[in-house]
VEXMAR-114261 format. One line per 5 residues: their letters; for each residue x, y, z of N, C-alpha, C. Coordinates in pm, 1 decimal, padded with zeros to 6 digits, always signed. Example, Ala and Ser with C-alpha at 12.3 -4.5 7.8 and 13.67 -1.06 7.14 Angstrom:
<recs>
AS	+01319.0,-00569.0,+00780.0,+01230.0,-00450.0,+00780.0,+01320.0,-00330.0,+00780.0; +01285.0,-00225.0,+00708.0,+01367.0,-00106.0,+00714.0,+01290.0,+00003.0,+00787.0 $
</recs>
This chain:
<recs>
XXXXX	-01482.2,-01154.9,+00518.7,-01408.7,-01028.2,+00527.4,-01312.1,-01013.6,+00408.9; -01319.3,-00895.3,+00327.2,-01239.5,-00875.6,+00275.1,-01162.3,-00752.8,+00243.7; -01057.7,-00679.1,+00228.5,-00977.1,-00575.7,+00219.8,-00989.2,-00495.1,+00061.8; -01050.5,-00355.7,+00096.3,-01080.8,-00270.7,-00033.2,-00966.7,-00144.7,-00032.9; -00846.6,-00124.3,-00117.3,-00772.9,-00008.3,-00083.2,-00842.4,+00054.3,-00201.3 $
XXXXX	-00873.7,+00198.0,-00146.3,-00937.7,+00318.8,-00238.0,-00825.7,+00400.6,-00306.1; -00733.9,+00444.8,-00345.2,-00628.5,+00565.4,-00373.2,-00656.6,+00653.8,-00495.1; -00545.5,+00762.9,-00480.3,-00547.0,+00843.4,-00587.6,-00432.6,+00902.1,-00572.8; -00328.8,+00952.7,-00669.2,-00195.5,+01005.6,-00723.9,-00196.7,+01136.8,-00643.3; -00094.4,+01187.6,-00580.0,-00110.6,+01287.8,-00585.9,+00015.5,+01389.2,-00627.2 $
XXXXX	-00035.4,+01499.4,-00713.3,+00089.7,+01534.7,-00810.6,+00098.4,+01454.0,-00945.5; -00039.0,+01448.2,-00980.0,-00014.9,+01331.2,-01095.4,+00011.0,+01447.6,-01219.4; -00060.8,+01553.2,-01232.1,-00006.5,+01639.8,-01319.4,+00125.3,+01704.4,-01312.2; +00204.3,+01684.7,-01218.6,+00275.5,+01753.7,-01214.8,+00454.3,+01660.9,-01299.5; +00386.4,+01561.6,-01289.6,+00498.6,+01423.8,-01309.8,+00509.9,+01357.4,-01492.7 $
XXXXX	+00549.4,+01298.7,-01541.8,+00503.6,+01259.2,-01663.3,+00407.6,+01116.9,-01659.3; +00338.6,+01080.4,-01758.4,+00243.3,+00981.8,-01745.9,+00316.5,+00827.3,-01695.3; +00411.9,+00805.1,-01657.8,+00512.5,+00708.9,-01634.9,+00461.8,+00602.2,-01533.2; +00390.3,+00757.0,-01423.3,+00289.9,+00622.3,-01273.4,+00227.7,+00592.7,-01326.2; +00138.9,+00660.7,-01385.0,+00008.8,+00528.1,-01524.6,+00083.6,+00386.5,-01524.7 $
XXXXX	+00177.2,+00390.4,-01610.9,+00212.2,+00274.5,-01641.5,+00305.3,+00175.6,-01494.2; +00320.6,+00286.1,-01409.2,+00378.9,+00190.7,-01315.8,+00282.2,+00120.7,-01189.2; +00190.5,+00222.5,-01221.2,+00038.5,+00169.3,-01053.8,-00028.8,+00103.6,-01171.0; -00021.8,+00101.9,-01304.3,-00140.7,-00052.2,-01400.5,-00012.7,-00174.9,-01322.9; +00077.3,-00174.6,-01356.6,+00205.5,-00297.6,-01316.2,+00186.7,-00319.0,-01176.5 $
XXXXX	+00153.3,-00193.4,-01080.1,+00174.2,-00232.9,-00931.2,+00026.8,-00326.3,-00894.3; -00043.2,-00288.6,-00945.6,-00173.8,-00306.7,-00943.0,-00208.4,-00465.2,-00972.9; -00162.9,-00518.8,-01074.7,-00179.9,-00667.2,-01147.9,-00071.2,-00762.0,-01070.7; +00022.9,-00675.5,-01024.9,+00084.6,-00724.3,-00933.7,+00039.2,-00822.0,-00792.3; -00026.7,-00681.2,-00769.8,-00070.9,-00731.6,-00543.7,-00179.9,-00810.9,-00627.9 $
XXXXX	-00283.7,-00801.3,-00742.9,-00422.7,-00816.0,-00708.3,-00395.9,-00991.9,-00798.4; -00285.5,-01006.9,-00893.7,-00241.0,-01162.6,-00946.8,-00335.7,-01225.1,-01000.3; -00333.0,-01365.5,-00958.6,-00509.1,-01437.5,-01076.9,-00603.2,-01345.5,-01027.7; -00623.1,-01303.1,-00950.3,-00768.4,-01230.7,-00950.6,-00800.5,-01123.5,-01010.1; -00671.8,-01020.9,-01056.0,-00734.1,-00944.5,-01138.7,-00855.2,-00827.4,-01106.7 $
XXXXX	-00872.2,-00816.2,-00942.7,-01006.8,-00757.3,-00859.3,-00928.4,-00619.5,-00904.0; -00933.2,-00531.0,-01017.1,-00882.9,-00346.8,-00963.1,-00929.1,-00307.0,-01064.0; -00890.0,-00160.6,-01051.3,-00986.2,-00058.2,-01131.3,-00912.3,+00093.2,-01156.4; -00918.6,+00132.7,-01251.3,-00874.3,+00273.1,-01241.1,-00950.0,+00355.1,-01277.5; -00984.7,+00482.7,-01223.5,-01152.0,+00564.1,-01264.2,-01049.7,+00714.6,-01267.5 $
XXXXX	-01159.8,+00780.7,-01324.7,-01123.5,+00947.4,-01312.9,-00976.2,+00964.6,-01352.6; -00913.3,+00911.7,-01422.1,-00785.3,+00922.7,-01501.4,-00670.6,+00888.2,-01323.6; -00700.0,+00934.8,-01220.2,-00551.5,+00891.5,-01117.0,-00634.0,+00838.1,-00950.6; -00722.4,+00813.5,-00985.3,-00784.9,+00709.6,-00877.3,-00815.5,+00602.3,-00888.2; -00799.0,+00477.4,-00808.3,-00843.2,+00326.6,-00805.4,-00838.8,+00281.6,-00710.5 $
XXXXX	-00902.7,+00179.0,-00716.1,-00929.4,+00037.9,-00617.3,-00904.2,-00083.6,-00613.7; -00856.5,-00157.8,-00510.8,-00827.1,-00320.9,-00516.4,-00850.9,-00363.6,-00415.1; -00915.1,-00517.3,-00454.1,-00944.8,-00607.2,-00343.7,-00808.5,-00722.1,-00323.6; -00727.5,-00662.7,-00205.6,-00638.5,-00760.3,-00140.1,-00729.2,-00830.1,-00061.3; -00642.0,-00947.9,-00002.1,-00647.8,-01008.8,+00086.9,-00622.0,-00937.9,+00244.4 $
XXXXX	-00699.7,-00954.0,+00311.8,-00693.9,-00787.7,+00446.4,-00567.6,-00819.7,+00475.4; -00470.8,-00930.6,+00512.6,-00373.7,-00993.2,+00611.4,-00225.3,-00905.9,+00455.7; -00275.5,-00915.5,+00393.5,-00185.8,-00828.4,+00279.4,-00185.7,-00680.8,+00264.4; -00275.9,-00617.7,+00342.6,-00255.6,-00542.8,+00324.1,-00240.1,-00393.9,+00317.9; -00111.4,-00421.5,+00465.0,-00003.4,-00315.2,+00529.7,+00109.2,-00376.4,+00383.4 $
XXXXX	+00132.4,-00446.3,+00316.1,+00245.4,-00473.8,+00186.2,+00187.5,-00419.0,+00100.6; +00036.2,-00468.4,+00051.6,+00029.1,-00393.0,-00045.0,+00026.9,-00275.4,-00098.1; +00012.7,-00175.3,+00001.1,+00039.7,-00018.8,-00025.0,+00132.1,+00032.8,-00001.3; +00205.3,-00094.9,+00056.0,+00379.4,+00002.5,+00070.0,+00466.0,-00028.4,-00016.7; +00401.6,-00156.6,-00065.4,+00390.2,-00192.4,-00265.5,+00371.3,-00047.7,-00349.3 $
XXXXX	+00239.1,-00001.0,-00303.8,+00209.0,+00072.6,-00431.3,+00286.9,+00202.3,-00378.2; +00291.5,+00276.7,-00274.9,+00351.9,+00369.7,-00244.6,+00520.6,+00382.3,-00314.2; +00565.3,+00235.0,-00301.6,+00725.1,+00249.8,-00340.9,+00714.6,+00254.4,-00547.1; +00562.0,+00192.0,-00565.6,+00577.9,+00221.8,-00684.3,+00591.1,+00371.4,-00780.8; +00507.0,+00423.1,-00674.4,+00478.2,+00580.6,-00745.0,+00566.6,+00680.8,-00668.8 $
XXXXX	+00662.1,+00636.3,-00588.9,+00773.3,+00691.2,-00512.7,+00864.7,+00700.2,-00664.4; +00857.5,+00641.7,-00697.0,+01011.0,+00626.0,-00779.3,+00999.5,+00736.5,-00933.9; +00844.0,+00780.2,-00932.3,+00793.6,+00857.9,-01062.7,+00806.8,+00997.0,-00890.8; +00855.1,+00998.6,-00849.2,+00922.4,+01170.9,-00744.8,+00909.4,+01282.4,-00875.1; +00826.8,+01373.8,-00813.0,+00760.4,+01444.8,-00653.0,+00633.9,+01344.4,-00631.3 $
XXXXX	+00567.3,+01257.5,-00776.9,+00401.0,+01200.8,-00728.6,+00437.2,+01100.3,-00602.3; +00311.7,+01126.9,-00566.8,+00255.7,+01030.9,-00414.7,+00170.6,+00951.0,-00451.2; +00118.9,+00841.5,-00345.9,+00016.6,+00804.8,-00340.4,-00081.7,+00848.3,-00218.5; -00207.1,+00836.4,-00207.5,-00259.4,+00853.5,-00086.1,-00377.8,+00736.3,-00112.9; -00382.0,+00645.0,-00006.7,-00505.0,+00566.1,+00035.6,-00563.8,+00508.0,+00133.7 $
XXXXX	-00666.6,+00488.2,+00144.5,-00793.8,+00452.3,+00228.2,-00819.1,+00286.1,+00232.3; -00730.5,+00234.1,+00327.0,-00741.0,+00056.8,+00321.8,-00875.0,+00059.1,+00405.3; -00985.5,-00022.0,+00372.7,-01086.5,-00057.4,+00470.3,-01088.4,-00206.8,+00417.6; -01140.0,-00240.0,+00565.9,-01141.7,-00450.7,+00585.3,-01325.6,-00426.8,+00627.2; -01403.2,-00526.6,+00570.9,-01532.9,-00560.0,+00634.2,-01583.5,-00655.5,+00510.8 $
XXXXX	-01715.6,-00661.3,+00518.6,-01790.6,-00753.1,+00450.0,-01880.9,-00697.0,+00328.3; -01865.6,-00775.6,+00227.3,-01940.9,-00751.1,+00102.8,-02086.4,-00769.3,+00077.8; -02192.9,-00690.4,+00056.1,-02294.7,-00704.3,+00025.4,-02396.7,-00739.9,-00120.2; -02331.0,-00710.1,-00208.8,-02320.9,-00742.9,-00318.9,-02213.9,-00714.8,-00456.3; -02152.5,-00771.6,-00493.3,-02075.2,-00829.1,-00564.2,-02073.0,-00804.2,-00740.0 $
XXXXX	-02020.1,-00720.3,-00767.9,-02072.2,-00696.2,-00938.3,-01905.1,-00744.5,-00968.8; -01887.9,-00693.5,-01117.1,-01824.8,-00737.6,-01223.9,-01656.0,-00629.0,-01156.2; -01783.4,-00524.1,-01179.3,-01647.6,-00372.6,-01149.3,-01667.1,-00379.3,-00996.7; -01580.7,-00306.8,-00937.5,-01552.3,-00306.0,-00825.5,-01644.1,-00209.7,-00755.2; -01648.8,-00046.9,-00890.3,-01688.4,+00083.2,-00843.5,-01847.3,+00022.1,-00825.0 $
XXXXX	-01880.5,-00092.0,-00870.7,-02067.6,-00107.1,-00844.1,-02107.1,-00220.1,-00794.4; -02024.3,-00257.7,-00664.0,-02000.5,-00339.5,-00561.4,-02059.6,-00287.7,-00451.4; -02092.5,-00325.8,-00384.6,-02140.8,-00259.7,-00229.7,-02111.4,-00304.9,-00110.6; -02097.0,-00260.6,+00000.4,-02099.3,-00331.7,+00139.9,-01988.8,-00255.3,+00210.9; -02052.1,-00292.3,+00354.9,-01925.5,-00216.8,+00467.9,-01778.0,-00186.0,+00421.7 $
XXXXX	-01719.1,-00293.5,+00368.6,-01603.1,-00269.1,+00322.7,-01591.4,-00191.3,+00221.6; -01679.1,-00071.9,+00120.5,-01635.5,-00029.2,+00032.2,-01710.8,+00098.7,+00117.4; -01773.8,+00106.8,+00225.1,-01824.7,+00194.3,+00351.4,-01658.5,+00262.3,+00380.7; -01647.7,+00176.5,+00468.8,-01524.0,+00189.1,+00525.9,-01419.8,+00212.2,+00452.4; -01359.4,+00157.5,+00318.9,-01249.9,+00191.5,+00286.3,-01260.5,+00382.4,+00229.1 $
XXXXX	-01383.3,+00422.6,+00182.8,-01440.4,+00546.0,+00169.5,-01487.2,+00652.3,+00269.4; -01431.1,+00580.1,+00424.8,-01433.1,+00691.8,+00523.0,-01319.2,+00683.2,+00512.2; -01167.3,+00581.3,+00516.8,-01038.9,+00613.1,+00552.2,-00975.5,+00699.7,+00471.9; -01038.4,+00675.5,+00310.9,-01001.1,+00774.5,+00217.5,-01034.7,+00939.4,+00263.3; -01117.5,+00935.2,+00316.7,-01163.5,+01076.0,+00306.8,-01158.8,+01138.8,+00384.2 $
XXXXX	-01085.8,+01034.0,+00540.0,-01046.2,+01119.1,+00641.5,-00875.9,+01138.6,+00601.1; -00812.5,+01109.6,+00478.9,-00668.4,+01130.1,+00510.8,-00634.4,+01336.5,+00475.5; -00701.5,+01412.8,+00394.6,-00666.3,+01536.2,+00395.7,-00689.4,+01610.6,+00538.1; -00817.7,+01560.3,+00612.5,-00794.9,+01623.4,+00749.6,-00727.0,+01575.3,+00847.7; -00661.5,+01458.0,+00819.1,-00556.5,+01436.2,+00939.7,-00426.4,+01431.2,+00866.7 $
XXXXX	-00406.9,+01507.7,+00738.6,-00296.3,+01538.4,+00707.7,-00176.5,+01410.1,+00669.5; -00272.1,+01323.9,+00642.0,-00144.6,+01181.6,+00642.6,-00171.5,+01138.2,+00495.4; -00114.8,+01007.3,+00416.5,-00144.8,+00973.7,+00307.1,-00213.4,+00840.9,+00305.3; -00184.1,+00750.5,+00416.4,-00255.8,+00639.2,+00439.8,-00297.4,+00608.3,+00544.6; -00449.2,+00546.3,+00584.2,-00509.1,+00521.0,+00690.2,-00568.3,+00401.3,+00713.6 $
XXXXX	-00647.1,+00298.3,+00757.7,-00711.3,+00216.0,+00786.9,-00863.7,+00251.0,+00865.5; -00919.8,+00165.5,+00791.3,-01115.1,+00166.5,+00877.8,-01145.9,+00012.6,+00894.7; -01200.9,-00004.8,+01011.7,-01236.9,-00131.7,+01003.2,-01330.5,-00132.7,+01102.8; -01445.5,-00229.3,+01139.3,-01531.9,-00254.4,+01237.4,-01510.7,-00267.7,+01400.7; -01385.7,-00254.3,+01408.1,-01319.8,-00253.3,+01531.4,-01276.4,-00085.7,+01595.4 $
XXXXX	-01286.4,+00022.2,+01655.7,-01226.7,+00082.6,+01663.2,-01117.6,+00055.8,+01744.1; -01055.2,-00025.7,+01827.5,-00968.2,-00000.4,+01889.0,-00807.8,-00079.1,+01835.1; -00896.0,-00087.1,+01670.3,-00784.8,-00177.0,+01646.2,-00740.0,-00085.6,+01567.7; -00817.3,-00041.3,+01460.1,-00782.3,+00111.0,+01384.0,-00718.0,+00212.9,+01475.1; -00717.9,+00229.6,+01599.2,-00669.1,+00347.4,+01669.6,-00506.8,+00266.2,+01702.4 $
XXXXX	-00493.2,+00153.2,+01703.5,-00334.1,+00102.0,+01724.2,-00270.2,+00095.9,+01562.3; -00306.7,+00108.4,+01476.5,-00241.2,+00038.4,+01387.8,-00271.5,+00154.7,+01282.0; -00364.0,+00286.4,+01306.5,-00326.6,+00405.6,+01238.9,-00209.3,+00490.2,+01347.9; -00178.7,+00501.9,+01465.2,-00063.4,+00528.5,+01524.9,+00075.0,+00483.3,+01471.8; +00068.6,+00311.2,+01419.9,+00188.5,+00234.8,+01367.4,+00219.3,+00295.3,+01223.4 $
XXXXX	+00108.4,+00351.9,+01141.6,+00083.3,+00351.9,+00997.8,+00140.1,+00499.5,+01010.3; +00085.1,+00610.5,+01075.7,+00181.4,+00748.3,+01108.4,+00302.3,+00744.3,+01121.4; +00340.1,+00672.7,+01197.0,+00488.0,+00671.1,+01254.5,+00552.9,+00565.4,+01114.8; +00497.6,+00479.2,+01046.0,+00551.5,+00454.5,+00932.6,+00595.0,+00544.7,+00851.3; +00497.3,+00644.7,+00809.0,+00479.6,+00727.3,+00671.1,+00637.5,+00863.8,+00725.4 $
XXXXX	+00635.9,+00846.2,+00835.3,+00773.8,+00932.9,+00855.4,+00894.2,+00917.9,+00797.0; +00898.1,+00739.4,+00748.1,+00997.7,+00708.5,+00693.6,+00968.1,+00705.5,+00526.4; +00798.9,+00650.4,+00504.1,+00768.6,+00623.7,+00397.9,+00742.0,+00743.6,+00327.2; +00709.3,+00870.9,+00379.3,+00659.3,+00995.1,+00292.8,+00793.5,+01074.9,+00238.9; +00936.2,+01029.9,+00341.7,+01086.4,+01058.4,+00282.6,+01157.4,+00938.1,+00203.0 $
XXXXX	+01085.2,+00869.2,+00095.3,+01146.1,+00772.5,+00021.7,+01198.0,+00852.9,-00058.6; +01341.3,+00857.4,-00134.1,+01346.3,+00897.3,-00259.4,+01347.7,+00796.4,-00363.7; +01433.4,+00837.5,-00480.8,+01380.9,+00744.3,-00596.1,+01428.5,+00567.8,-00598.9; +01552.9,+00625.4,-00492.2,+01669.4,+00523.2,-00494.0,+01593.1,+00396.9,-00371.5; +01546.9,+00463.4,-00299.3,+01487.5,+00406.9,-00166.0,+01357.4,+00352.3,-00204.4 $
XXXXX	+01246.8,+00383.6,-00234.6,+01136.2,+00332.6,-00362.2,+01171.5,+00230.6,-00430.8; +01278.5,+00252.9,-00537.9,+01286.9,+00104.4,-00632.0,+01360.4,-00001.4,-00550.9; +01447.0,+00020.6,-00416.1,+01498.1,-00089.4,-00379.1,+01345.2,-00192.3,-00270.0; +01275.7,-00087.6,-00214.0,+01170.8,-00112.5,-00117.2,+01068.3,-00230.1,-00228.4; +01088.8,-00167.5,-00349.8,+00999.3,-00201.7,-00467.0,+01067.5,-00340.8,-00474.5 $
XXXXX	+01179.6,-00361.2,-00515.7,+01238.4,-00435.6,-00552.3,+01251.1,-00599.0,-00436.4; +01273.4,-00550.0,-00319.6,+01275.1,-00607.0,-00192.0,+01123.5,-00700.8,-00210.1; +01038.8,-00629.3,-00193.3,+00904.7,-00676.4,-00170.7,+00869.2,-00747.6,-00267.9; +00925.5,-00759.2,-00420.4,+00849.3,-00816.2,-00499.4,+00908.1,-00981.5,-00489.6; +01061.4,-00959.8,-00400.4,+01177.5,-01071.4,-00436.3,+01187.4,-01109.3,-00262.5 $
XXXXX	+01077.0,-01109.1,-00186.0,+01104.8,-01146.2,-00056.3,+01184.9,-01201.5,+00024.3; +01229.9,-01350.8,-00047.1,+01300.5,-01461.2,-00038.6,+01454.8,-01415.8,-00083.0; +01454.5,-01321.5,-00121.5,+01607.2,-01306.8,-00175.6,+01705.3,-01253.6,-00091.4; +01833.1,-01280.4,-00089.3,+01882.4,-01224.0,+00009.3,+01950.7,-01074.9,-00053.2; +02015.6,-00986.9,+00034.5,+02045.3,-00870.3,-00010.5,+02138.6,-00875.2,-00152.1 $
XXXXX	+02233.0,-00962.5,-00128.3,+02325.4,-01012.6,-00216.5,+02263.0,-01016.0,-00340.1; +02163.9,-01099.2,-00371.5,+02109.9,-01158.2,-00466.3,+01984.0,-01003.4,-00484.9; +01930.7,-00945.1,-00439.5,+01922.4,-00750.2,-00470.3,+01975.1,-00717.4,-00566.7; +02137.8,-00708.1,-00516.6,+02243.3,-00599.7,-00572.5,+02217.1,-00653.2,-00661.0; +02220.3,-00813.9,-00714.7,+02230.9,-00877.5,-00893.2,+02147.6,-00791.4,-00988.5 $
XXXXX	+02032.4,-00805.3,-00939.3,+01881.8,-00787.7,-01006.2,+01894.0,-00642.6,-01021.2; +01954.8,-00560.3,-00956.0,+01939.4,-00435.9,-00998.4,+02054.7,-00362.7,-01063.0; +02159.4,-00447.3,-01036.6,+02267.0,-00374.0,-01088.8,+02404.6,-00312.8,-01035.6; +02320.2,-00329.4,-00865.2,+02417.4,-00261.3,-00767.8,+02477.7,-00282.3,-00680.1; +02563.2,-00246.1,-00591.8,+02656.3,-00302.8,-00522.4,+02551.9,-00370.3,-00390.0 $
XXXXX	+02598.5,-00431.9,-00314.1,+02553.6,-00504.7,-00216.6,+02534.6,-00412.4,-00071.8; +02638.9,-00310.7,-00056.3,+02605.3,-00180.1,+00060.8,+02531.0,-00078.8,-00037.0; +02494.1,-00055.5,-00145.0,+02432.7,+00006.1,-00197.3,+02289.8,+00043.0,-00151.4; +02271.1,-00166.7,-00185.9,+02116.5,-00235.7,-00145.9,+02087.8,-00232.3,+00014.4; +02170.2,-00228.7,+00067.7,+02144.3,-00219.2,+00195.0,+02141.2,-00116.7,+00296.0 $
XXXXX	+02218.4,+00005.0,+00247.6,+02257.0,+00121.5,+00269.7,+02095.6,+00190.8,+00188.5; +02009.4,+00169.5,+00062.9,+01906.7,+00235.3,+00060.7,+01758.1,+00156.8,+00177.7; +01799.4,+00022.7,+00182.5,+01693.3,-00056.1,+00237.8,+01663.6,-00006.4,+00372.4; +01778.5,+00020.3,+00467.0,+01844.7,+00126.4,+00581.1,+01781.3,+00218.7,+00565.3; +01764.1,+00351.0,+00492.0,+01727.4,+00451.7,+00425.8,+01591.9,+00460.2,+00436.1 $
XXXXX	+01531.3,+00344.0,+00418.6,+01377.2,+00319.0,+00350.0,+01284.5,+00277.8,+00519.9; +01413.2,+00230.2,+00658.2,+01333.6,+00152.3,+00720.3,+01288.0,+00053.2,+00700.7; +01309.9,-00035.6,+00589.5,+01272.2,-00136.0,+00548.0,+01246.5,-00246.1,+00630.5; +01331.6,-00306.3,+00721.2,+01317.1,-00392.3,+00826.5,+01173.6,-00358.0,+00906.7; +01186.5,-00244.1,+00978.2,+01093.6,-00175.2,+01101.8,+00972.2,-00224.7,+01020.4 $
XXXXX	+00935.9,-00165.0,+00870.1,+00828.1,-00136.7,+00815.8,+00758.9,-00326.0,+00810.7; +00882.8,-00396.9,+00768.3,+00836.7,-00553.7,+00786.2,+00778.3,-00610.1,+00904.7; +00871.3,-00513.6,+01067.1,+00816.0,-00571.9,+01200.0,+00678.0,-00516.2,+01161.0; +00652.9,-00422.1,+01133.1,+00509.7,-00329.3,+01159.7,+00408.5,-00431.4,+01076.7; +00412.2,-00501.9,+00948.5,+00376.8,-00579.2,+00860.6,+00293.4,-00725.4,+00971.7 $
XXXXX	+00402.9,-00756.9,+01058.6,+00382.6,-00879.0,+01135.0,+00332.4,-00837.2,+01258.2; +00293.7,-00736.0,+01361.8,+00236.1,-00755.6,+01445.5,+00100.1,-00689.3,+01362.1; +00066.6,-00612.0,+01268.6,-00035.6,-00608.8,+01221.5,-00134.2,-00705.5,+01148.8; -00058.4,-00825.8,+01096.6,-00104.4,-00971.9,+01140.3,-00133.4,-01010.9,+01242.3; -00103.6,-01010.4,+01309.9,-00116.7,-01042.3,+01449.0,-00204.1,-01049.0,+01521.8 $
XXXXX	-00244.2,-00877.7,+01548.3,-00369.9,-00832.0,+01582.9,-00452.0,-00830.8,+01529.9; -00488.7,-00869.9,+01319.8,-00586.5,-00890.4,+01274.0,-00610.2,-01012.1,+01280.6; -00543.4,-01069.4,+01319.2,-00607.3,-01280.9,+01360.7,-00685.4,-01225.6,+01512.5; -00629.5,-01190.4,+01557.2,-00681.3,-01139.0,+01689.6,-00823.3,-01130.8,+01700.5; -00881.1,-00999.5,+01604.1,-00981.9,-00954.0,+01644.1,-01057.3,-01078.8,+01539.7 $
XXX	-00988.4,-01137.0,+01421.0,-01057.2,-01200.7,+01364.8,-01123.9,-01360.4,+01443.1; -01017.6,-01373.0,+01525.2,-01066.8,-01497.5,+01588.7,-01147.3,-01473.9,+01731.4; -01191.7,-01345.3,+01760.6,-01226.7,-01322.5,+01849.7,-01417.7,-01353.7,+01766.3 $
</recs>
């Protein structure tokens, strides 16, 4: 099993070329030695996380292209199995690039920016409910709330204190946007969605 997120910018014309350079950084980021991503059609791409990564990794990339405001992100996480295996990602095949290409393409008719597909329905129906009720907090990030969410996630281990250093800012600053962002909630949501994917995985 492995995890394919599909996305694309949205408002990319409307912004300066800046998310270019910040979703290539977010991107080499989540995807590290492996290097698995892609960018096609000038503001769409793909990456192969690790599935158990990734409710972080798009709230990774979301806080990245939060911070280039008004652009969005919108994407289509699908988890399943690979059928064959190329170089590029776009000429790869299997359920999982199935699936991550229905979640993509159901997000304009259910009006949301991120969704999940996976071989389970009843696990997708708990954990796109959790992922809605996320994006309430995550679709009102502003710029300030984005780079700290950004910042948080890349420095896990750090405590708030040690935040304020790295960025510059006061210590209720960092915590007063992290507050802002939901940041905590969005971490519980992170861990029972582990949870339930050992679940169905060990089932």
């Amino acid at each position: 099993m492995i995890c394919i997120i599909t996305g694309d910018i949205v408002g990319s014309r409307k912004v300066k070329d800046s998310w270019l350079s910040n979703l290539k950084s977010a991107l080499k980021v989540i995807a590290g030695q492996y290097n698995k991503w892609e960018i096609y059609r000038g503001d769409s791409f793909q990456i192969e996380v690790e599935p158990e990564n990734a409710i972080k990794a798009a709230a990774y990339l979301k806080a990245c292209i939060r911070v280039n405001k008004p652009a969005d992100v919108r994407m289509g996480i699908g988890i399943g199995t690979v059928k064959s295996k190329r170089k590029k990602l776009s000429e790869s095949n299997g359920d999982v690039f199935v699936n991550s290409g229905i979640a993509f393409d159901s997000l304009k008719q259910a009006k949301v920016n991120l969704a999940i597909k996976t071989d389970f329905n009843e696990f997708d129906e708990d954990i796109n409910v959790m992922i809605r009720l996320a994006l309430i907090a995550m679709d009102s990030w502003g710029i300030v709330a984005a780079e700290m969410v950004k910042l948080a996630l890349e420095h896990e281990n750090l405590l708030q204190s040690e935040l304020a250093t790295l960025s510059g800012r006061t210590q209720s600053s960092v915590s007063e946007a992290l507050k802002r962002a939901h940041y905590s909630e969005l971490m519980d949501m992170d861990k029972l969605y582990r949870k339930k994917l050992n679940q169905i995985f060990a089932n």
